[in-house]
C-alpha angles and dihedrals in degrees: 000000000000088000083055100052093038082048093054079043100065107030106030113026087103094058088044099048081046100052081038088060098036090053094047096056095037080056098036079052086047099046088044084056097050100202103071132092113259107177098101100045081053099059096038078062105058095036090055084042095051092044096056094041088054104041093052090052083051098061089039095056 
């Protein structure tokens, strides 16, 4: 499981800081607007979040 996360590290941390930062500001617009779903901003928040958080304690360890 550690070679995984090591592996996302290095490869895929900027599409996932990208897709992180993309899915922040379309939920901080929807939750401006009030009206709108959030739920699955949301999760594609925490799992991008997650992801990168994980992945960096990976490579530390």
């Amino acid at each position: 499981m550690i070679g995984i996360m090591q592996w996302i590290a290095l490869y895929f941390m900027p599409f996932l800081c990208i897709a992180f930062v993309l899915s922040s500001v379309n939920l901080a617009k929807k939750i401006k607007n009030g009206d709108e779903d959030t739920g699955s901003n949301t999760a594609w928040v925490t799992v991008t979040f997650t992801l990168i958080i994980y992945s960096l304690v990976s490579v530390m360890i």
